[in-house]
VOKE-27450 format. One record per residue (C-alpha): x, y, z; residue in one letter; residue number from 1. Coordinates in steps of 0.02 Angstrom, whole numbers. Layout:
REM residues N
<site px="X" py="Y" pz="Z" aa="a" i="NUM"/>
...
//
This chain:
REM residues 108
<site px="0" py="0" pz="0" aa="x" i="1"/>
<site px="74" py="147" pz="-38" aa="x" i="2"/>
<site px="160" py="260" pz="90" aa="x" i="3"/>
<site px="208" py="455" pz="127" aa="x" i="4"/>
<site px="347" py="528" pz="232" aa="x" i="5"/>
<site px="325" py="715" pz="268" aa="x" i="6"/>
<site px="474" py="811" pz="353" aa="x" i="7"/>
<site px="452" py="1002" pz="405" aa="x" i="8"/>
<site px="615" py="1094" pz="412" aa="x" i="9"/>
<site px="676" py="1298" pz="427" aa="x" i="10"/>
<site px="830" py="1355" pz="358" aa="x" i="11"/>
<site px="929" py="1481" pz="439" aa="x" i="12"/>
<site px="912" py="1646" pz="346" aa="x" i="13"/>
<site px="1011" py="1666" pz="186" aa="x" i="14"/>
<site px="1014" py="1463" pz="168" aa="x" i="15"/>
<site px="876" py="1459" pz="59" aa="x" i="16"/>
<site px="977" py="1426" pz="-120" aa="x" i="17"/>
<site px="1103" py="1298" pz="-30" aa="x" i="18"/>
<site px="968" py="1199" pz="45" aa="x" i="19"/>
<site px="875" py="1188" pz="-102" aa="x" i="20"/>
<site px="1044" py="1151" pz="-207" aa="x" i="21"/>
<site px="1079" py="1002" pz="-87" aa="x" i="22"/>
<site px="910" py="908" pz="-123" aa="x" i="23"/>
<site px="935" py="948" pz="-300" aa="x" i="24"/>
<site px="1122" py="861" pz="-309" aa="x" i="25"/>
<site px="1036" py="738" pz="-178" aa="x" i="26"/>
<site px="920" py="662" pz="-292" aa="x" i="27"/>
<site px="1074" py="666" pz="-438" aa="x" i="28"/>
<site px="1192" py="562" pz="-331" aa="x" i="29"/>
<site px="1058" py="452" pz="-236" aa="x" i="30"/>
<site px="924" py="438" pz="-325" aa="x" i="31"/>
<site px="949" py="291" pz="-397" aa="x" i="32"/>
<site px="958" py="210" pz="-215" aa="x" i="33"/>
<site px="788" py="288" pz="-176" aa="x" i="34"/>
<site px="722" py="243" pz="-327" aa="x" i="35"/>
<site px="774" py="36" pz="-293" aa="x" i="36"/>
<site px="700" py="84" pz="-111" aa="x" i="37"/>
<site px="526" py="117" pz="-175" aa="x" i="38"/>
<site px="532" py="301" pz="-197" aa="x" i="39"/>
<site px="397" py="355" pz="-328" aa="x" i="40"/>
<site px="426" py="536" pz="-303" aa="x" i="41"/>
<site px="483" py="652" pz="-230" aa="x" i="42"/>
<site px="440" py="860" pz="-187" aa="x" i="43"/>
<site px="525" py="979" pz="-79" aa="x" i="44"/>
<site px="386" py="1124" pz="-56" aa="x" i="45"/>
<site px="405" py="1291" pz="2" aa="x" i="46"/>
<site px="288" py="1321" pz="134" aa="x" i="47"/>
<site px="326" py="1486" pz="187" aa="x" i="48"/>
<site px="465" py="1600" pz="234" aa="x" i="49"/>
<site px="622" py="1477" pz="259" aa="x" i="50"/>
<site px="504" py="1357" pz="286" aa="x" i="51"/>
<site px="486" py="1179" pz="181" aa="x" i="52"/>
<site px="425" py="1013" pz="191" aa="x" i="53"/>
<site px="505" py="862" pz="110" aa="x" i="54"/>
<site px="367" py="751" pz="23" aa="x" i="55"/>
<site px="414" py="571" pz="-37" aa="x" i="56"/>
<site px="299" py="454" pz="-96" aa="x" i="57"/>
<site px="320" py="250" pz="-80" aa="x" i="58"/>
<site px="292" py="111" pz="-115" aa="x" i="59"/>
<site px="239" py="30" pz="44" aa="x" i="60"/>
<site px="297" py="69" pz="197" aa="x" i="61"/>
<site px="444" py="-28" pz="215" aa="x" i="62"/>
<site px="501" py="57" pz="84" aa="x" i="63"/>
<site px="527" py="221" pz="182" aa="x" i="64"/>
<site px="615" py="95" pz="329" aa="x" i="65"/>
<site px="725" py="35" pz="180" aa="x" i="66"/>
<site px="778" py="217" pz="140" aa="x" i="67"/>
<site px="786" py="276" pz="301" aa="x" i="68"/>
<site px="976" py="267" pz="294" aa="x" i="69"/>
<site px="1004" py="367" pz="150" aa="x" i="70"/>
<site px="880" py="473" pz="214" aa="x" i="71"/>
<site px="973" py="519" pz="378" aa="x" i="72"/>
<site px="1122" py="516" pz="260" aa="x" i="73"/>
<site px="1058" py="699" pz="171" aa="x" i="74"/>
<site px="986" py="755" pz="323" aa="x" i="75"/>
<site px="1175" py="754" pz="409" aa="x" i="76"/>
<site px="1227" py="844" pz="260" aa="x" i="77"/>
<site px="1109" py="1005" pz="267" aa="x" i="78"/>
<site px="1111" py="992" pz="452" aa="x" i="79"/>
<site px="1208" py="1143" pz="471" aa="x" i="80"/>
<site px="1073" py="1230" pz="351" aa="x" i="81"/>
<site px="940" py="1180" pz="480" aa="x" i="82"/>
<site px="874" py="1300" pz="628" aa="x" i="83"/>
<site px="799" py="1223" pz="768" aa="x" i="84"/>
<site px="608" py="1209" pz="753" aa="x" i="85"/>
<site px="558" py="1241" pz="943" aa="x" i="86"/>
<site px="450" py="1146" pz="1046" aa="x" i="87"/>
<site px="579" py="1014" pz="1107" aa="x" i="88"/>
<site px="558" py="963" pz="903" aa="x" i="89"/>
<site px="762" py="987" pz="846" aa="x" i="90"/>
<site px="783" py="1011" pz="646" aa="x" i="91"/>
<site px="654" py="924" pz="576" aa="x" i="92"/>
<site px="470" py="863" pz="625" aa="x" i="93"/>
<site px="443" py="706" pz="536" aa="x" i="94"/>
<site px="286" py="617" pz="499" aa="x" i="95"/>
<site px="260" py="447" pz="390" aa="x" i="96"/>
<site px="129" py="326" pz="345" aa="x" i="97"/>
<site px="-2" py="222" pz="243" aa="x" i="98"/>
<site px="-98" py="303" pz="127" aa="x" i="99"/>
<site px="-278" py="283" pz="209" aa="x" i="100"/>
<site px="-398" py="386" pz="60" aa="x" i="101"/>
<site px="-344" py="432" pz="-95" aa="x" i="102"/>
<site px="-439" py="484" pz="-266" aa="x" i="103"/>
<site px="-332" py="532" pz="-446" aa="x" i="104"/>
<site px="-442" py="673" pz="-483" aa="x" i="105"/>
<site px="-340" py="649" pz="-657" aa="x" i="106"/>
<site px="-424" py="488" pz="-664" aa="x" i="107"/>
<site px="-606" py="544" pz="-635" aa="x" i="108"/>
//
């Protein structure tokens, strides 16, 4: 079934090009590894001022538990990049799971 991981960040001010830079050379070096993971796709969304979430779509969960090592792989590289998110969160405020409704309005 397929799966999501979501991962809220904020970059420090004036990090904005270099943290976008490092998902784009990211997905050039490893995504071929995410892609043999399960990785379907994946979106980095600006959400507001310095503020993005990661979006990767599976397929299945174990999938994402697959990846998870490259995952925390790029995350130690942008780390610096990374401003604490408050609320005894750190850098990032990750969420995952099974997809539980979905509808293709493409499809419809």
């Amino acid at each position: 079934m397929t799966a999501y991981n979501i991962v809220r960040m904020r970059v420090k001010p004036g990090f904005d090009d270099a943290f976008i830079a490092h998902h784009n050379d990211m997905l050039k070096s490893a995504g071929d590894e995410f892609k043999s993971a399960g990785m379907r796709r994946f979106s980095l969304v600006k959400t507001g001022d310095r503020s993005y979430c990661v979006l990767g779509e599976w397929d299945d969960f174990d999938s994402i538990v697959k990846a998870r090592p490259a995952m925390i792989k790029s995350l130690d590289g942008m780390r610096s990049m990374l401003e604490d998110l408050g609320d005894d969160l750190g850098l990032t405020d990750p969420v995952s799971g099974e997809v539980a409704a979905e509808y293709d309005v493409r499809k419809h």
